[in-house]
Rosetta silent file (secondary structure, phi, psi, omega in degrees, C-alpha in Angstrom):
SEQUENCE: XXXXXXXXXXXXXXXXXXXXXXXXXXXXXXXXXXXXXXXXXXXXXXXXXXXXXXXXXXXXXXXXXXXXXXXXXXXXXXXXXXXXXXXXXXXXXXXXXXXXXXXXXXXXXXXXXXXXXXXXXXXXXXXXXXXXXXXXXXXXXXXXXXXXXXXXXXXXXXXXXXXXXXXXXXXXXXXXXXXXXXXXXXXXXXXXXXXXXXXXXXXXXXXXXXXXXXXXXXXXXXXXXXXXXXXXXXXXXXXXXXXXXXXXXXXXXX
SCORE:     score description
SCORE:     0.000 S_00000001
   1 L     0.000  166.715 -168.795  -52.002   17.326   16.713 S_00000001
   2 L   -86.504  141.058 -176.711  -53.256   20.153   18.996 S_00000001
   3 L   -54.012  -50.458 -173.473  -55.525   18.222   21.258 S_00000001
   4 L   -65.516  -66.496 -169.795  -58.757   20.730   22.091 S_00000001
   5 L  -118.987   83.244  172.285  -60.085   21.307   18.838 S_00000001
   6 E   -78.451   85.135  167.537  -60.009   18.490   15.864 S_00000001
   7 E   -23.602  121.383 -163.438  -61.573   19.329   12.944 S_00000001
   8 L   -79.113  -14.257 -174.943  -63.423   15.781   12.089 S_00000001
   9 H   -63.742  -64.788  174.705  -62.313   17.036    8.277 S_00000001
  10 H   -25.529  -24.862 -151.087  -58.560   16.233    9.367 S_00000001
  11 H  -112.299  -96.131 -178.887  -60.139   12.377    9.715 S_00000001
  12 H   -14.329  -63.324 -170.806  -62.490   12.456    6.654 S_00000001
  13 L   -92.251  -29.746 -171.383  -60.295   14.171    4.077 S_00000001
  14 L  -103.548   58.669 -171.564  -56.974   13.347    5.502 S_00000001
  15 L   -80.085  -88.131 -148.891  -58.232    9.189    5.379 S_00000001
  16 L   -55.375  -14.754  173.739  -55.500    7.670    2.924 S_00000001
  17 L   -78.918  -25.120 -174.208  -53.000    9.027    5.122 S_00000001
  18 L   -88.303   -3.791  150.362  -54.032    7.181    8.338 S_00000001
  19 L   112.581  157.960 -169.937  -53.025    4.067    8.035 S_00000001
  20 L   -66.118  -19.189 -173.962  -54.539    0.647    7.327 S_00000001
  21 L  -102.843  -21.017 -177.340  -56.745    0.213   10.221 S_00000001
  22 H   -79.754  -62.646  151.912  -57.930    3.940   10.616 S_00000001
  23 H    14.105  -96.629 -159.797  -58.022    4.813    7.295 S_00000001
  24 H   -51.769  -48.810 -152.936  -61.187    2.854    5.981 S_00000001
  25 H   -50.046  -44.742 -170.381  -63.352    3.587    9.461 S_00000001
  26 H   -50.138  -45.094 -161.676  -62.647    7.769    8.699 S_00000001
  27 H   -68.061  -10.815  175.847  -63.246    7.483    4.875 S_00000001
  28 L  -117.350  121.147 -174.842  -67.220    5.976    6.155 S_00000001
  29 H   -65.023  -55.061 -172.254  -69.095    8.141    7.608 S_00000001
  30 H   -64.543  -36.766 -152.349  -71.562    5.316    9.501 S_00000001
  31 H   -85.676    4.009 -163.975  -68.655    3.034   10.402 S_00000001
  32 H   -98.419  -43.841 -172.596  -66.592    6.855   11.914 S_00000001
  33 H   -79.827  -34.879  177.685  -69.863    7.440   13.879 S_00000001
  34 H   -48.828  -25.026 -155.882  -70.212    4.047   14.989 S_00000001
  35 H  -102.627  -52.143 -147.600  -66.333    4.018   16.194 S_00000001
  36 H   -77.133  -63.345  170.355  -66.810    7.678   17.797 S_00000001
  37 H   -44.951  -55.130  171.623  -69.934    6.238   20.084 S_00000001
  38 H   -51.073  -49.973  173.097  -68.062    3.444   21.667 S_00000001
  39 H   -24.110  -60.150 -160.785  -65.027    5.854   21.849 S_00000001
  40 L   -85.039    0.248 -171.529  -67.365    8.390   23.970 S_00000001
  41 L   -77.552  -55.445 -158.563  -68.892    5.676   26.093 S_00000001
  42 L   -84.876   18.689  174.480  -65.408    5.356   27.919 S_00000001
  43 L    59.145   61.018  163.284  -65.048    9.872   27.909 S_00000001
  44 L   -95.424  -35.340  158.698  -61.732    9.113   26.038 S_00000001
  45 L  -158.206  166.561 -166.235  -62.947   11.874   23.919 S_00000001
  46 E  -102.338  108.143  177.194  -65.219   14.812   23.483 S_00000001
  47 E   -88.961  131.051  163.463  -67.366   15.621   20.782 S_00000001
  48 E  -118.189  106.859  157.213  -69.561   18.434   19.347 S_00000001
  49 L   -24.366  -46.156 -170.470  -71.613   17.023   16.666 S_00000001
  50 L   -67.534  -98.182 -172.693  -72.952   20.456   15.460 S_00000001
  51 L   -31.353  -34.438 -167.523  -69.212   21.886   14.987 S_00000001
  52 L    39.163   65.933  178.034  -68.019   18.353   14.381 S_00000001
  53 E  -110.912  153.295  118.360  -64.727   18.889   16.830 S_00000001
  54 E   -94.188  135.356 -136.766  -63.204   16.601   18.667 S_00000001
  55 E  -139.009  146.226 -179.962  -61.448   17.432   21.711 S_00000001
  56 L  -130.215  139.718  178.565  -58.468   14.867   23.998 S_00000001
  57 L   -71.715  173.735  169.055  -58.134   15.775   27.449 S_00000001
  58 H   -59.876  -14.091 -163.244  -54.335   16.482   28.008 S_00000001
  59 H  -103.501  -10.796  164.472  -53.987   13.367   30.227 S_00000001
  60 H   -96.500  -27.799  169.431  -55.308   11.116   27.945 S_00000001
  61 H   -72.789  -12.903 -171.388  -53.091   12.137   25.436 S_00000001
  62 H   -83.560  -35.356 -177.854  -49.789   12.233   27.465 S_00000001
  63 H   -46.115  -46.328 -175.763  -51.349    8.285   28.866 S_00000001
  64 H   -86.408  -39.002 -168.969  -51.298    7.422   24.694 S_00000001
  65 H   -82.930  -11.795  172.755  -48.337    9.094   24.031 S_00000001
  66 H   -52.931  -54.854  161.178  -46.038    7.203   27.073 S_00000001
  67 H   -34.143  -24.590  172.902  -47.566    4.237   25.664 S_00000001
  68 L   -99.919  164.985  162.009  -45.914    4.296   22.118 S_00000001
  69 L   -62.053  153.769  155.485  -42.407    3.600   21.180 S_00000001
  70 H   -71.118  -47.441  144.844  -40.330    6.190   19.458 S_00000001
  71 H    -2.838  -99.797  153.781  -41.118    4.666   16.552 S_00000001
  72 H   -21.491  -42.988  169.487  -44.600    4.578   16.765 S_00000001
  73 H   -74.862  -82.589 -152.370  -44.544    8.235   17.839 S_00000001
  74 H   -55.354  -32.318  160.823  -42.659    9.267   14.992 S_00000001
  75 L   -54.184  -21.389 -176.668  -44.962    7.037   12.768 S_00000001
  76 H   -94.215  -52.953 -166.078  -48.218    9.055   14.155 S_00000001
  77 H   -65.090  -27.071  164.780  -46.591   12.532   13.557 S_00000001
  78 H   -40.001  -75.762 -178.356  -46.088   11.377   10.219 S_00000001
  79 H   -67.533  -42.940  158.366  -49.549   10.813    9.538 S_00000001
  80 H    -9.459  -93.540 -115.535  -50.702   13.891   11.463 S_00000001
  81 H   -82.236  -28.916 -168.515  -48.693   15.859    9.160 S_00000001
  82 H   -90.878  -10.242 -169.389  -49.874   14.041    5.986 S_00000001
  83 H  -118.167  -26.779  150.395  -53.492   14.087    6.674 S_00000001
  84 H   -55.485  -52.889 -149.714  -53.538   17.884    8.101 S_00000001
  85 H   -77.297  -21.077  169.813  -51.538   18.991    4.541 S_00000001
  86 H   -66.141  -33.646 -161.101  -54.731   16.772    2.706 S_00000001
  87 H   -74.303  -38.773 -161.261  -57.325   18.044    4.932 S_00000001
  88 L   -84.945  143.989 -165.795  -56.075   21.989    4.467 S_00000001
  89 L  -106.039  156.843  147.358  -57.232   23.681    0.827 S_00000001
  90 L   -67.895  146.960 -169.435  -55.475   26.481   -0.948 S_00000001
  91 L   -93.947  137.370 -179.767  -55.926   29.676    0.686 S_00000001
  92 L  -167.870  153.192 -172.188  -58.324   31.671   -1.724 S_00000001
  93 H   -61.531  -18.887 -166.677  -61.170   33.891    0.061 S_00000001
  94 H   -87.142   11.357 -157.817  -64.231   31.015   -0.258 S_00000001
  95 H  -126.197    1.981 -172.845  -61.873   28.783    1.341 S_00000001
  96 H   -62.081  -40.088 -177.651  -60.695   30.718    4.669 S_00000001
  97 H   -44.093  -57.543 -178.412  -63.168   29.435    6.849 S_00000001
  98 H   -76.704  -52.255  162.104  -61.893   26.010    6.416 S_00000001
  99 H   -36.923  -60.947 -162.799  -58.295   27.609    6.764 S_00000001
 100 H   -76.911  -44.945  170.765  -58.675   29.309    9.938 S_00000001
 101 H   -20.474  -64.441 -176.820  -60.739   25.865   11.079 S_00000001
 102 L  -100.365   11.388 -161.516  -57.282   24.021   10.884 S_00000001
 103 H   -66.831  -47.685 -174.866  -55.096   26.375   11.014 S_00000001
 104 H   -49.920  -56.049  153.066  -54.362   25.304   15.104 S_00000001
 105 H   -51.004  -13.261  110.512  -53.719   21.638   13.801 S_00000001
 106 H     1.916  -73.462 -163.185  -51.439   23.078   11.019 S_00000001
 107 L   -94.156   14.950  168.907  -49.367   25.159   13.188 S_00000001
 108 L  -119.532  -28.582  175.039  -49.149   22.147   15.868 S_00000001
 109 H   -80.996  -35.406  175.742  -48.021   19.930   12.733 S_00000001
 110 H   -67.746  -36.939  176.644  -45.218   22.690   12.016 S_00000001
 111 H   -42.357  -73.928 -172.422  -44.119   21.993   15.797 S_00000001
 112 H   -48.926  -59.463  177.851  -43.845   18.214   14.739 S_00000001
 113 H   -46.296  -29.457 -178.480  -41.908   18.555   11.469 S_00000001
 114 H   -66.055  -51.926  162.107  -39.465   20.686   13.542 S_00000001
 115 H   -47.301  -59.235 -164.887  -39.174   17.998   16.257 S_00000001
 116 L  -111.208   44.183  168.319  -38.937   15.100   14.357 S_00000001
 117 L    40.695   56.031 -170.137  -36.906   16.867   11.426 S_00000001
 118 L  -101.662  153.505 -163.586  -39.098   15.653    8.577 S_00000001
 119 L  -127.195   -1.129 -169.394  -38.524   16.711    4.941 S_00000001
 120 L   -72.641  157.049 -157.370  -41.117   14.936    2.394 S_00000001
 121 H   -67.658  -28.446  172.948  -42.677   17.093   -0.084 S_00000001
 122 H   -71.336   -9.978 -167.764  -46.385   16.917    2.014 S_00000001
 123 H   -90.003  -42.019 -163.387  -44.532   18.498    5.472 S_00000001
 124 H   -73.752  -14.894 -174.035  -42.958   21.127    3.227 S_00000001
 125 H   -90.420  -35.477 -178.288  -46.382   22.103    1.082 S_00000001
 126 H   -57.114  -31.567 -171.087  -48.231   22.105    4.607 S_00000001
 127 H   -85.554  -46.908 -177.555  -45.827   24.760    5.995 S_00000001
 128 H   -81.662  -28.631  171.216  -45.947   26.942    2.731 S_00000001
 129 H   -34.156  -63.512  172.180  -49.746   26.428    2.633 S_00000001
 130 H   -65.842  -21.167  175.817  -50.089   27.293    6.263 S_00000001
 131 H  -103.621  -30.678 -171.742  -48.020   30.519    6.025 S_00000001
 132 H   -85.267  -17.931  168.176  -49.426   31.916    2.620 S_00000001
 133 H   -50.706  -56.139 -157.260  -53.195   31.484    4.394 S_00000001
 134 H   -72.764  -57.691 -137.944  -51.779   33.381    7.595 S_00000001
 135 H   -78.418  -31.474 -171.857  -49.658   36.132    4.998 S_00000001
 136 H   -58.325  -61.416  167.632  -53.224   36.477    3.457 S_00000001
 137 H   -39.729  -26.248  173.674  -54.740   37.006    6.709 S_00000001
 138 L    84.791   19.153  172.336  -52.219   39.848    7.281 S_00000001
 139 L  -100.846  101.017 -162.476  -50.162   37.697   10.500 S_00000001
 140 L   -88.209  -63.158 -163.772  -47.127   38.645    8.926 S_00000001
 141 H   -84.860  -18.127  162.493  -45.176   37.283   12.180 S_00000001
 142 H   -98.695  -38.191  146.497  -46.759   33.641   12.357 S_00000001
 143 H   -29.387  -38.496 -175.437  -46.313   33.415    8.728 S_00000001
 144 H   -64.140  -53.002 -175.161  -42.546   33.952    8.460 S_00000001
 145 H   -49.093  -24.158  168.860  -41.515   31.211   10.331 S_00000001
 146 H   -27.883  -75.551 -161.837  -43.717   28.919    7.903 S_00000001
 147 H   -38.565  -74.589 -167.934  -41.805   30.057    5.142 S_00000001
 148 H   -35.169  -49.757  173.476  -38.486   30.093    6.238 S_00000001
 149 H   -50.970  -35.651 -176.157  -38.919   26.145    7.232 S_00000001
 150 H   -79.617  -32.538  174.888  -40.148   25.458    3.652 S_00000001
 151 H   -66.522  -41.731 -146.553  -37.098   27.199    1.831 S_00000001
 152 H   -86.266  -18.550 -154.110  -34.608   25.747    4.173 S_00000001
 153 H   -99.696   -8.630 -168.584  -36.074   22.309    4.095 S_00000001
 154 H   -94.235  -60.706  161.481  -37.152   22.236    0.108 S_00000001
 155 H   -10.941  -42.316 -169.942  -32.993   23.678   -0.405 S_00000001
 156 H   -76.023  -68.522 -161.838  -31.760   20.635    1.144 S_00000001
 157 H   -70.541  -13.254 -157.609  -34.063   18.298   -0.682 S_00000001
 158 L  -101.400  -24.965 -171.684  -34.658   19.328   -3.769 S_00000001
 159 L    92.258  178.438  175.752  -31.372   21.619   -4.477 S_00000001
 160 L   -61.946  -30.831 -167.850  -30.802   25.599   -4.897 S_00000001
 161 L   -90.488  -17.930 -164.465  -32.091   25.661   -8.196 S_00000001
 162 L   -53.342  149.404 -154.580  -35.522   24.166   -7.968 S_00000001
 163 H   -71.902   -4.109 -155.610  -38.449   25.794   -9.225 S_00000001
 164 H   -84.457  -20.916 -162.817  -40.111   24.783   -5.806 S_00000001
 165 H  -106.291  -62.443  176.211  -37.676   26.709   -3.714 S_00000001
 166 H   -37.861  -52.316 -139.543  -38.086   29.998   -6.052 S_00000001
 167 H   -75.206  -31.171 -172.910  -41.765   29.689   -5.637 S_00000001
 168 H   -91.135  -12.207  173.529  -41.529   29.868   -1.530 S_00000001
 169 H   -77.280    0.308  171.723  -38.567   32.750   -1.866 S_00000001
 170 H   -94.771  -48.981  177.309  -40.801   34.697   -3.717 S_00000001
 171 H   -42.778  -54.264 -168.610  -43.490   33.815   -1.073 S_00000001
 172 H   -84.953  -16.228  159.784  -40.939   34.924    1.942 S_00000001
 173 H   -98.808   -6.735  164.122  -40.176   38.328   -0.179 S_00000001
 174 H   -77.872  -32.459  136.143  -43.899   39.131   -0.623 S_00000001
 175 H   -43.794  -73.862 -175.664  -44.269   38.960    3.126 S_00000001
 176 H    -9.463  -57.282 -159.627  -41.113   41.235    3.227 S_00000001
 177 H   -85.333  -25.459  153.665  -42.443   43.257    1.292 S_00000001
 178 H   -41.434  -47.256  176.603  -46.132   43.553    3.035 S_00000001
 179 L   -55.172  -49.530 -161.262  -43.976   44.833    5.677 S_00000001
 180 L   109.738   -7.047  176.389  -41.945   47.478    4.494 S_00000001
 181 L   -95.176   78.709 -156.356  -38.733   45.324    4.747 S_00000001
 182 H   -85.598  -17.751  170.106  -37.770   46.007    1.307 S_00000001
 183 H   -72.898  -24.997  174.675  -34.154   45.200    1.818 S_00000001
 184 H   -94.294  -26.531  163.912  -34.698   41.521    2.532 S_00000001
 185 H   -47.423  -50.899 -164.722  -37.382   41.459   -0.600 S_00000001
 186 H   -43.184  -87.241 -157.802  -35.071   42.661   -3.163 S_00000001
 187 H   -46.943  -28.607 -153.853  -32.177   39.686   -3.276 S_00000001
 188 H   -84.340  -50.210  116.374  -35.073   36.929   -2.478 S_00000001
 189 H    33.490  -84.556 -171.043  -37.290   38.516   -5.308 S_00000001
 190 H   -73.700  -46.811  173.350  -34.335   38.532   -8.224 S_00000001
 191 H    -3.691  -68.596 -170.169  -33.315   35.093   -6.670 S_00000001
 192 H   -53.014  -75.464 -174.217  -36.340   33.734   -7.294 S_00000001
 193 H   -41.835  -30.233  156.050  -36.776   35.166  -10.437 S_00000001
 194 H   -77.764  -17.653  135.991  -33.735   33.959  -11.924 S_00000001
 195 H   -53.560  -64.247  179.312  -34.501   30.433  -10.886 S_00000001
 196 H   -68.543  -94.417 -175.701  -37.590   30.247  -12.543 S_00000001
 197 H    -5.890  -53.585 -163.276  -36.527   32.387  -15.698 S_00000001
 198 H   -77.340  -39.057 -149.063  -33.637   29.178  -16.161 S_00000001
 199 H  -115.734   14.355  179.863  -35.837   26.499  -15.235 S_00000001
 200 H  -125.570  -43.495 -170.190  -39.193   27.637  -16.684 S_00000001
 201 L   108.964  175.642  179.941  -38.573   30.187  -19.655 S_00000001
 202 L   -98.543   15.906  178.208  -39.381   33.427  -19.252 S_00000001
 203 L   -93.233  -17.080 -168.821  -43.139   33.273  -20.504 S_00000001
 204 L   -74.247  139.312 -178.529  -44.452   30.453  -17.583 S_00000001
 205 L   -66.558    3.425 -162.588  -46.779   31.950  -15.462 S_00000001
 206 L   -96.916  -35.612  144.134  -45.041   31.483  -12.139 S_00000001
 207 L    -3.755  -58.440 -150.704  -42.265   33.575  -14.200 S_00000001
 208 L  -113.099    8.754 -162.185  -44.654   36.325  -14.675 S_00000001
 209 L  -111.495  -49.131 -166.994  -46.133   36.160  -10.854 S_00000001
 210 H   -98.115  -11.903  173.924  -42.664   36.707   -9.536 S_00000001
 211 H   -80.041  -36.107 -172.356  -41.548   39.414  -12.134 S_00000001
 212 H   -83.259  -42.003 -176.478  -44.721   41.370  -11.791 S_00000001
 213 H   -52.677  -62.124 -165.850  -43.870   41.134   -7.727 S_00000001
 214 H   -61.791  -41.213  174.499  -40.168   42.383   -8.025 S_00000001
 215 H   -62.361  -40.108 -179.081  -41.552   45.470  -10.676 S_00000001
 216 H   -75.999  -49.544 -179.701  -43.846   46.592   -7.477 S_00000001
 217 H   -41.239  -27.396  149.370  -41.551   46.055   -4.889 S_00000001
 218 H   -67.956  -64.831 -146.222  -39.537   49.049   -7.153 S_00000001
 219 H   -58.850  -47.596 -170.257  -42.152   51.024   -7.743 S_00000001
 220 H   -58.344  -25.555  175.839  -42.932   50.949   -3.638 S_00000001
 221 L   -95.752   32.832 -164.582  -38.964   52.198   -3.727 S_00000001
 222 L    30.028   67.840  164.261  -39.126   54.818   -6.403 S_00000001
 223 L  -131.002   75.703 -155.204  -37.180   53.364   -8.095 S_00000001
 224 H   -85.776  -37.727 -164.522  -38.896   53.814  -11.678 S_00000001
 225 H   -88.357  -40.054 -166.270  -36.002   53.427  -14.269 S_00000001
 226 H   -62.483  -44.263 -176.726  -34.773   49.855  -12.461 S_00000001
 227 H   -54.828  -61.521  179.267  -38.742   48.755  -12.845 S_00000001
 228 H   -40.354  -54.152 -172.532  -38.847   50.202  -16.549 S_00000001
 229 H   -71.143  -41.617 -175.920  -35.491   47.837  -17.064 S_00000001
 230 H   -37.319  -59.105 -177.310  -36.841   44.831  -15.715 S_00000001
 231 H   -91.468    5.554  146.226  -39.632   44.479  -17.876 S_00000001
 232 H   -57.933  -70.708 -164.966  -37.589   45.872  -21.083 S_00000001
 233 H   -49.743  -24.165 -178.624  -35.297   42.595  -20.052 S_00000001
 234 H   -73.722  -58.843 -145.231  -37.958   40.419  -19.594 S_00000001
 235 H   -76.923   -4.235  179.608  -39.646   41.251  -22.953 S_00000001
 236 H   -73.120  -54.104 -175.367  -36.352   41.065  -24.549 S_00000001
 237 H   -49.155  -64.789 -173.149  -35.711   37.358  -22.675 S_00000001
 238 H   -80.031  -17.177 -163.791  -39.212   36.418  -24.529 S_00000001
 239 H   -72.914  -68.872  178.286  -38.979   37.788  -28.052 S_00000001
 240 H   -51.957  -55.102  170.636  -35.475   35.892  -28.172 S_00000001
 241 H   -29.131  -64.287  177.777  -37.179   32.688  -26.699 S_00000001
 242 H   -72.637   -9.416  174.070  -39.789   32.801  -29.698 S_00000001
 243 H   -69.700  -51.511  175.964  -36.920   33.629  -32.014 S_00000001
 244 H   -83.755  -48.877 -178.977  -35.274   30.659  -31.509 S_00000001
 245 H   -46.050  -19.003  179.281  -38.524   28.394  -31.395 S_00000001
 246 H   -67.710  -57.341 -152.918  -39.112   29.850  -34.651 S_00000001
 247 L  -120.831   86.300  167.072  -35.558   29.152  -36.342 S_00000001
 248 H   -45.427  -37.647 -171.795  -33.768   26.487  -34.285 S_00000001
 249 H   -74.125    0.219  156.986  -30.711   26.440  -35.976 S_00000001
 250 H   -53.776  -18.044  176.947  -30.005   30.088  -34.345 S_00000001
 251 L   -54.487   85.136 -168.013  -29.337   27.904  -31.534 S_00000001
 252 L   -36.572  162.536 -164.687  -25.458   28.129  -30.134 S_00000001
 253 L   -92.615  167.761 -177.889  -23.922   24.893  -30.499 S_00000001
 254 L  -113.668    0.000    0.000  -23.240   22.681  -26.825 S_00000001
């Protein structure tokens, strides 16, 4: 984690993640301050109470990190990364505060997945989390890389089709498209949308999130008749949907 500024929330909220002996002391507040006072006796680390940061000089951290194993190391970045992606909220405006708070540990946890190549579904929601805060935020260029790592690493695990991989290619052409890069929006855009449309229907709202994106993303390209088809195609896509829930046996045979 980045070293200077620790959110004490990372400890609190990201608890279940930490391991059997840390774990319980974070999740209690008297037994966290009790552990934090001895801690500070020997200046191993530095606290502001008000702010409730904690800060490791660099030399005590390279002194802990010589000290582990590879193992051990790889076992900590682990939990970093799982207890950062608990600690961080959905980005929505009351919640920004708390965003930008962790945002350094975030983006020091993106370091680590890269390093020690990790793929479980908490490294990859931490990365798209951490990029659609920053895309909010208008940091366009420390958002992409976010992205990109969660499509390439949710592709591998998960496959091409998944609805989880539309959801961040929609993500990485809405940044595109904030930009002005409208040629890399387009394909990632119908991509998307054609994922979801197979694996959702076309009425699910994530459906109608990435369909309503791809109709502006024309509109920003004059391109008026292409928009106008989309959503003729869509409503055509649902009308047929409820046609066969109505009358199954309309159903082609498999």
């Amino acid at each position: 984690m980045y070293p200077d500024g620790i959110p004490e929330e990372v400890f609190s909220k990201g608890a279940p993640e930490l391991g059997a002996v840390l774990a319980p002391v974070a999740s209690n507040t008297l037994a966290w301050n009790d552990a934090l006072s001895e801690i500070l006796k020997y200046s191993l680390l530095r606290r502001d109470p008000h702010a409730r940061i904690l800060g490791i000089h660099h030399l005590v951290k390279a002194v802990l990190k010589q000290g582990m194993d590879e193992a051990t190391q790889r076992l900590w970045a682990e939990r970093a990364v799982r207890a950062v992606d608990l600690a961080l909220p959905n980005s929505e405006f009351s919640t920004w505060a708390l965003c930008e708070r962790l945002l350094p540990q975030a983006q020091a946890c993106a370091e680590l997945i890269s390093q020690w190549n990790f793929e479980f579904p908490e490294a990859t929601r931490l990365l798209n989390d951490a990029g659609l805060y920053l895309h909010e935020r208008g940091r366009y260029t420390d958002a992409e890389p976010l992205y990109e790592r969660a499509v390439a690493i949710r592709e591998k695990t998960l496959g091409a089709e998944h609805p989880d991989v539309a959801n961040s290619l929609n993500n990485m052409a809405a940044l595109y498209s904030k930009q002005g890069q409208y040629a890399k929006a387009e394909p990632l855009f119908e991509r998307a949308l054609a994922i979801l449309e197979r694996a959702l229907g076309p009425e699910h709202p994530n459906v109608m999130t990435c369909l309503g994106n791809h109709v502006i993303l024309l509109l920003k390209m004059w391109r008026w008749k292409e928009a106008a088809q989309v959503i003729i195609r869509s409503r055509a896509s649902i009308r047929a949907k409820r046609r066969l829930i109505r009358n199954p046996g309309d159903e082609p045979g498999r």
